[in-house]
C-alpha positions as CSV (number, residue, x, y, z in Angstrom):
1,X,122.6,1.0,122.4
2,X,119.0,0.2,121.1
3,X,118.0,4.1,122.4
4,X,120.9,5.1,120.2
5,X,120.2,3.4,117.4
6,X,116.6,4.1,117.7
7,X,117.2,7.8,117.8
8,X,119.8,7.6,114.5
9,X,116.7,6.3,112.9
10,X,114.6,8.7,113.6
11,X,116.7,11.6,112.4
12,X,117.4,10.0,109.0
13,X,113.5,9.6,108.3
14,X,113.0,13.2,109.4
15,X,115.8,14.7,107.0
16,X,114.7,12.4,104.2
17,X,111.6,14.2,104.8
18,X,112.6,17.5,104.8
19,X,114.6,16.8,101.8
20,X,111.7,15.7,99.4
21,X,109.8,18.4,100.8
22,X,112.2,20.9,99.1
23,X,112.8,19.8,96.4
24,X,108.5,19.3,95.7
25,X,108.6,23.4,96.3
26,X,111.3,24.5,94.2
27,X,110.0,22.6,91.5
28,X,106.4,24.0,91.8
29,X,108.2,27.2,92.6
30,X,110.0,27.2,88.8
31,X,106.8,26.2,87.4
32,X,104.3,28.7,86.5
33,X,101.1,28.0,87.8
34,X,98.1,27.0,85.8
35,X,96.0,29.9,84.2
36,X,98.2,32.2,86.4
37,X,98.1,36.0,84.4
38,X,100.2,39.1,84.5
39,X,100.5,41.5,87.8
40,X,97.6,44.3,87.1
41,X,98.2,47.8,86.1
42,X,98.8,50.3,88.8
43,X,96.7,53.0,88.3
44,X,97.9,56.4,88.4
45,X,97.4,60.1,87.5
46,X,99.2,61.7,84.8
47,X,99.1,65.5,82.8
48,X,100.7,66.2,79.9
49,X,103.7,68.6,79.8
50,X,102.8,72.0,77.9
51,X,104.6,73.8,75.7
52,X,103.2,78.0,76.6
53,X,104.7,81.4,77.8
54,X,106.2,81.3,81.6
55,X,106.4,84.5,83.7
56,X,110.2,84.9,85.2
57,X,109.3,86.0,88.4
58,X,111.0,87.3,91.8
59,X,108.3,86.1,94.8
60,X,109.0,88.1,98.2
61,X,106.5,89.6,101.4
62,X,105.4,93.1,101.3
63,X,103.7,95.4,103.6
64,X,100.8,97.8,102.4
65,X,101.6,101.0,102.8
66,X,99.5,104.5,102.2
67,X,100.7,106.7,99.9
68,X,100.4,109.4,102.1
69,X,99.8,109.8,105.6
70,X,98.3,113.5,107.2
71,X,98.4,113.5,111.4
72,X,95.8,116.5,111.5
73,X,96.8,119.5,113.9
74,X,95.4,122.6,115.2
75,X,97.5,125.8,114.1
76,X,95.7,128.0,116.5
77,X,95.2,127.9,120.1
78,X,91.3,127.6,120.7
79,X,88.4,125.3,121.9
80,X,86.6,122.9,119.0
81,X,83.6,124.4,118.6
82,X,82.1,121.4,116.2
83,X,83.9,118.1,114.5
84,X,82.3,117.0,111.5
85,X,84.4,113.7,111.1
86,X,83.7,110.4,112.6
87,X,85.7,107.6,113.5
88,X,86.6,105.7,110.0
89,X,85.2,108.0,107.8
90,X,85.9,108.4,104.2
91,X,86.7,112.4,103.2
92,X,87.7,114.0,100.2
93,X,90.2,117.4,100.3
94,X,88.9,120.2,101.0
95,X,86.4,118.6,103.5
96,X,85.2,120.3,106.6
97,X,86.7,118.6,109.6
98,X,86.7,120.9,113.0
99,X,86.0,124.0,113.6
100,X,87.8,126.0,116.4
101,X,86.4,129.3,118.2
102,X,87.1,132.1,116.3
103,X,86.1,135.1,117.9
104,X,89.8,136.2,119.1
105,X,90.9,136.5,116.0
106,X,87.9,137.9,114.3
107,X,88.2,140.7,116.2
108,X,92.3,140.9,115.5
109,X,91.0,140.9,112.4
110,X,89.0,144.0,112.4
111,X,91.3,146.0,114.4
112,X,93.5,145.2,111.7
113,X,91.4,146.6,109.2
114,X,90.5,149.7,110.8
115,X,94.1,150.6,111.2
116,X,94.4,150.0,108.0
117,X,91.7,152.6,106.8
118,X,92.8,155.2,109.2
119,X,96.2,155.0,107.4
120,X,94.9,154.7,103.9
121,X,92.7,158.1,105.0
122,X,95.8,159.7,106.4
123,X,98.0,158.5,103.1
124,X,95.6,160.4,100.8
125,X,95.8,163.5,102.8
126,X,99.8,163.5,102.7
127,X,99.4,162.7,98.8
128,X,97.3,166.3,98.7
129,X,100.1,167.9,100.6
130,X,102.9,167.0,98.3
131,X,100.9,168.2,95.4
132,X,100.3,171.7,97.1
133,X,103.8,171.7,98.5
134,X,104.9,170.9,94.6
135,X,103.0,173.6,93.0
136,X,104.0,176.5,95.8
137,X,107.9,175.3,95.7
138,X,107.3,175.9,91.6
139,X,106.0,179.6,91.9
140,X,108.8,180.1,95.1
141,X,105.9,180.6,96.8
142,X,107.0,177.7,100.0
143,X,111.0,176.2,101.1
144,X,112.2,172.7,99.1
145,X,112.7,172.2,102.7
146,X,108.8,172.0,103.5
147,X,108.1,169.9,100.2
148,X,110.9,167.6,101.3
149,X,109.3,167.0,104.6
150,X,105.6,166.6,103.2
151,X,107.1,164.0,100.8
152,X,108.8,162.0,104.1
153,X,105.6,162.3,105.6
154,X,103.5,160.4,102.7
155,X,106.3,158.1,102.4
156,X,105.6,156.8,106.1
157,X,102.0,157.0,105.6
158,X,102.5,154.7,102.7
159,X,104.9,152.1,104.7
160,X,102.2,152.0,107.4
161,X,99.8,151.0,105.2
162,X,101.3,148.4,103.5
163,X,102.3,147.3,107.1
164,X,98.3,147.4,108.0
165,X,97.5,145.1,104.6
166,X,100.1,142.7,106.1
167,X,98.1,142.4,109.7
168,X,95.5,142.1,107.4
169,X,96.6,139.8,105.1
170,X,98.3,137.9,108.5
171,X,94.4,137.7,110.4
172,X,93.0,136.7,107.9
173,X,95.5,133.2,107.6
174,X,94.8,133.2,111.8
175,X,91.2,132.9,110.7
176,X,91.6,130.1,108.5
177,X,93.0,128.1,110.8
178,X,90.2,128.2,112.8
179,X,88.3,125.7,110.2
180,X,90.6,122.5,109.7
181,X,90.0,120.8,106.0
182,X,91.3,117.7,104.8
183,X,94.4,117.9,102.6
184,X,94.2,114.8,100.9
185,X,91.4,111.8,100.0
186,X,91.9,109.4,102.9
187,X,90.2,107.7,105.6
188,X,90.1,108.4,109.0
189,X,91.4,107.0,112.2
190,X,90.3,107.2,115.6
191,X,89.2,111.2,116.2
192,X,91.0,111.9,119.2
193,X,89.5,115.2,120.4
194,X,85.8,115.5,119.6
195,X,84.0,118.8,120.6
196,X,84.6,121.2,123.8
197,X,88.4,120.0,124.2
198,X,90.8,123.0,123.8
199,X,93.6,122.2,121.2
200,X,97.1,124.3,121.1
201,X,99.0,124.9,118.0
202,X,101.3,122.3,116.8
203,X,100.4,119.9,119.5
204,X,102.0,116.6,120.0
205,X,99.1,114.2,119.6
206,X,97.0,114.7,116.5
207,X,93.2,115.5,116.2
208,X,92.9,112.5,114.3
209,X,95.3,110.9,110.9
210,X,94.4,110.6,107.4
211,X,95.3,107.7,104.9
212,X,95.2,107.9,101.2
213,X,94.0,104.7,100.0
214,X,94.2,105.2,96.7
215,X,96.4,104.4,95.0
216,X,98.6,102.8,97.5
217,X,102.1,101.5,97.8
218,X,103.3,97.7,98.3
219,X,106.7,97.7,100.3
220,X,109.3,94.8,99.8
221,X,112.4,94.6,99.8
222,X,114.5,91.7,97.5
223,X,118.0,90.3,97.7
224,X,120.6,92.4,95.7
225,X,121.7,89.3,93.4
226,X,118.2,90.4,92.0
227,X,118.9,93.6,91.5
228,X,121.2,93.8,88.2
229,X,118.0,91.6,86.6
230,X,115.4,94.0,87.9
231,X,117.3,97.4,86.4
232,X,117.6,95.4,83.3
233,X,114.1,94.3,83.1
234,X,113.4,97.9,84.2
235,X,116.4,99.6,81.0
236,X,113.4,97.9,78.4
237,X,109.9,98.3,80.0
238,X,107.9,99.2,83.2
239,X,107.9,96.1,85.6
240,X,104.4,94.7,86.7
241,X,103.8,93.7,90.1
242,X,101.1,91.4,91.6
243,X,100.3,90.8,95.1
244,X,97.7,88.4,96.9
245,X,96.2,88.8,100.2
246,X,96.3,85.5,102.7
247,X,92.7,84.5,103.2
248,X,91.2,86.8,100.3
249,X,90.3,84.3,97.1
250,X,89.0,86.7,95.2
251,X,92.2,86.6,92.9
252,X,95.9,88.8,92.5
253,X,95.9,92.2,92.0
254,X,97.8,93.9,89.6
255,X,100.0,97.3,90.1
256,X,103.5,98.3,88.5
257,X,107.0,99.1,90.2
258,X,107.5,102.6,90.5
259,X,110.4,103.2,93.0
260,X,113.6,101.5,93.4
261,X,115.9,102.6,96.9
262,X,119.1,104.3,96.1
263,X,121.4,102.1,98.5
264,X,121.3,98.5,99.3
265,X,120.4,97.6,102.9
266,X,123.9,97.0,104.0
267,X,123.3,95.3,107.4
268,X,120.5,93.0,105.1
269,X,122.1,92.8,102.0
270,X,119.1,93.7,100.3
271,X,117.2,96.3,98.9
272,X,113.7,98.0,99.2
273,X,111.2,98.4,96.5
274,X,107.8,99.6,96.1
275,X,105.0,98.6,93.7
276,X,101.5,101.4,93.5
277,X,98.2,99.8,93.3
278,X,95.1,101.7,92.0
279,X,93.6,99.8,94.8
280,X,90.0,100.9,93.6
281,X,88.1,98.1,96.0
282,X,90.4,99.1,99.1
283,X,91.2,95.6,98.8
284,X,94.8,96.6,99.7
285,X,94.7,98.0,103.6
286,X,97.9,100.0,105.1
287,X,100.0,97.9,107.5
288,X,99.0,94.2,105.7
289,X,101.2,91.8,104.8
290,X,100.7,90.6,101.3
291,X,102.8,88.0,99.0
292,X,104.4,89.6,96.1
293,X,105.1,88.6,92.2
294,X,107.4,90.9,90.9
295,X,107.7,90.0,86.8
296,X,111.0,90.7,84.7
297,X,110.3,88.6,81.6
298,X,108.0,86.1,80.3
299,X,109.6,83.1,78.4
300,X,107.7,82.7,75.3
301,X,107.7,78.7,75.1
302,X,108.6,77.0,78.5
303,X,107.8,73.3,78.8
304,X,105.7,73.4,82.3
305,X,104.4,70.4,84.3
306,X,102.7,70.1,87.9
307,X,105.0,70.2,90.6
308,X,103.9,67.2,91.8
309,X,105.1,64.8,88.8
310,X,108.9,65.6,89.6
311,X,110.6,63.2,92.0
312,X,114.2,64.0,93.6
313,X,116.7,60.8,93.8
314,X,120.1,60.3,94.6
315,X,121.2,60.8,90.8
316,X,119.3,64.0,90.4
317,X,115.5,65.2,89.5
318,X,113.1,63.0,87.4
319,X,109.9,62.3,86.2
320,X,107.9,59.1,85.4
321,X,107.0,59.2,81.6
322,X,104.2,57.0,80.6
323,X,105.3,55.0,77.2
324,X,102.6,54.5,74.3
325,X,102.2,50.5,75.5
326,X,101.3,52.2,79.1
327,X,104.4,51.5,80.9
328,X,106.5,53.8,82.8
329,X,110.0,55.2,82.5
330,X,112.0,56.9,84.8
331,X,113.6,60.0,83.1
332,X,116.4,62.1,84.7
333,X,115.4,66.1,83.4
334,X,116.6,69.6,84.4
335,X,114.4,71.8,86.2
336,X,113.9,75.5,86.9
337,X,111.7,77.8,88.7
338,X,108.5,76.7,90.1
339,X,105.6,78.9,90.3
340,X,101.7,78.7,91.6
341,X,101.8,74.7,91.5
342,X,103.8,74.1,88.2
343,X,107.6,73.4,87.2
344,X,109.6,74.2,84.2
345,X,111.5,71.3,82.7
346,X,114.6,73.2,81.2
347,X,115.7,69.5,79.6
348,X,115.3,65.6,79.3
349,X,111.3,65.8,78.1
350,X,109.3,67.0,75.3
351,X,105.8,69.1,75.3
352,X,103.0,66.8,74.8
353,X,104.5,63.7,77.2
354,X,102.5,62.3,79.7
355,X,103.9,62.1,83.1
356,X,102.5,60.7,86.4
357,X,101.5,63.2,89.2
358,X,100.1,60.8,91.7
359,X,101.0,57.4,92.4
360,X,104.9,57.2,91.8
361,X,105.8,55.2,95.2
362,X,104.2,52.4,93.3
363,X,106.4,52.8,90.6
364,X,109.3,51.3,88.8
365,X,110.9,51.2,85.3
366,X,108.7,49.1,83.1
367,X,106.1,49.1,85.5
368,X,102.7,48.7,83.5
369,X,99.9,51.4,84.6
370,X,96.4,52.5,84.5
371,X,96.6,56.3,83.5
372,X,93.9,58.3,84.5
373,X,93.9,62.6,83.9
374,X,94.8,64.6,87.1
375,X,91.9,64.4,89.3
376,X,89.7,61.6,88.4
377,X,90.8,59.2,90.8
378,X,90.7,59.3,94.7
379,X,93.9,59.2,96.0
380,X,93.3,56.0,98.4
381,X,93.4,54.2,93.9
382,X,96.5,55.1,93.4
383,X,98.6,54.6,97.0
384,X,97.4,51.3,97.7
């Protein structure tokens, strides 16, 4: 009984304890403490939305392709005496580029022209005859059976030698086949037969294949829910494409759309397009894949802010506005497109607002905060 008792003791003392205990700390817990101040601001980066004219733009991956491509081929059978074109190599039309052995056809060429004379010679002398025939049959001196014959005969003569100027003519073509030119301005590819092979006309594999590099195309192709907006962009004014090339910083460059495909891609559902580029530098290289800006309109007054100051909740897209007293407010806007690293707000905030770009997981309404403009802090000041 005493261990009992003893034990009841014990328990009571410990809850009486336990009991001021609690009620000491929810007092000092009600009570502010002494010289205690305000939570400090949270500092954050803001920018300021602007108010200025937005491109409407359709964004999409093209490949560079040359405006035209020339496989060079021998139209003569012969051996290449000399190529005067290297690997790589820049040419303009008209250039020199192989030379095949001509010596066949040269000498077609003057058999050609020898028969050609003898039957010139032989067309005058029938051309006498009819005029001596003429004047005899006149003074019933000869039969209109003789005259008739003498005029057959010139006729012939004549036939043949307008058959001789057409081997001629024909040899002479032969011969210029024997020097190959460039068509077009291009560059070269890989030459494929250099000096001392034999070629035959119209082979399968090319001597070598010429690019034109400028201008050049852009090929890409865009959905066809785009394409009633680009034919009206198109009805008012002539479309202007940019493109930029992974890895190259030197900027976008800047071309216009010049051909639109007659049919939509029905196994894609889209449709292919194709923007020329001066492409002066050769910046633009057939077979590279480029990212493409297509442009219908530009919006004259767009409010715009960085794409990182819009936050996505349950309830719907908003921003953090910071107030004049430098607290924050949570405001539900509208969006739009996006484009190069800024946003247009179509509703729900004004031009000139400051909103916070870095630092929102800190955040809450009323929240009171540090601003700071984009870039100033380290992002380690505003995340922890």
């Amino acid at each position: 009984m005493k261990r009992l008792a003893a034990l009841l003791l014990s328990l009571l003392v410990i809850g009486g304890v336990s009991f001021l205990v609690y009620r000491n700390n929810d007092w000092a817990g009600a009570q502010p403490a002494a010289g205690a101040s305000a939570p400090p601001a949270v500092r954050v980066q803001v920018a300021a939305a602007v108010q200025k004219p937005f491109p409407v733009e359709i964004g999409t991956i093209g490949t560079v392709t040359a405006l035209a491509t020339v496989a060079i081929k021998s139209r003569v059978d012969g051996q290449i005496m000399d190529a005067y074109i290297k690997d790589g190599q820049d040419v303009k039309a008209g250039d020199l580029l192989f030379s095949i052995d001509s010596r066949t056809i040269a000498a077609q060429l003057i058999q050609a022209e020898a028969n050609l004379a003898r039957d010139q010679a032989l067309l005058a002398s029938a051309k006498h005859d009819v005029e001596r025939q003429t004047a005899l049959v006149s003074k019933n001196f000869a039969s209109k059976q003789l005259l008739d014959q003498t005029n057959a005969n010139a006729d012939s003569l004549a036939a043949s030698v307008r058959a001789d100027q057409a081997a001629v003519d024909a040899a002479n073509v032969q011969l210029s086949y024997t020097e190959i030119r460039a068509p077009i301005d291009g560059r070269a590819g890989v030459v494929n037969l250099p000096r001392g092979n034999m070629v035959k006309a119209n082979d399968t594999s090319a001597l070598v294949v010429l690019n034109q590099l400028r201008p050049i195309y852009v090929a890409f192709a865009v959905p066809q829910n785009d394409l009633p907006h680009i034919r009206e962009a198109m009805a008012s004014s002539t479309l202007a494409a940019s493109v930029t090339i992974p890895g190259d910083e030197r900027g976008a460059l800047t071309g216009k759309l010049t051909f639109v495909d007659n049919a939509v891609d029905t196994t894609t559902g889209t449709i292919q397009l194709r923007a020329t580029f001066d492409n002066d530098d050769t910046r633009l290289w057939p077979g590279q894949f480029v990212n493409v800006a297509l442009t219908l309109r530009t919006d004259p007054s767009a409010i715009v802010v960085p794409d990182a100051a819009v936050e996505h909740g349950q309830s719907g897209t908003y921003v953090f506005v910071v107030g004049k007293d430098s607290t924050v407010e949570m405001r539900p806007v509208a969006i739009g497109r996006s484009l190069r690293g800024e946003t247009v707000v179509e509703s729900g905030l004004a031009a000139g607002e400051q909103v916070v770009v870095e630092g929102q997981l800190r955040l809450a309404p009323g929240t009171r905060v540090e601003p700071r403009p984009a870039g100033q802090l380290p992002s380690a000041d505003t995340t922890s």
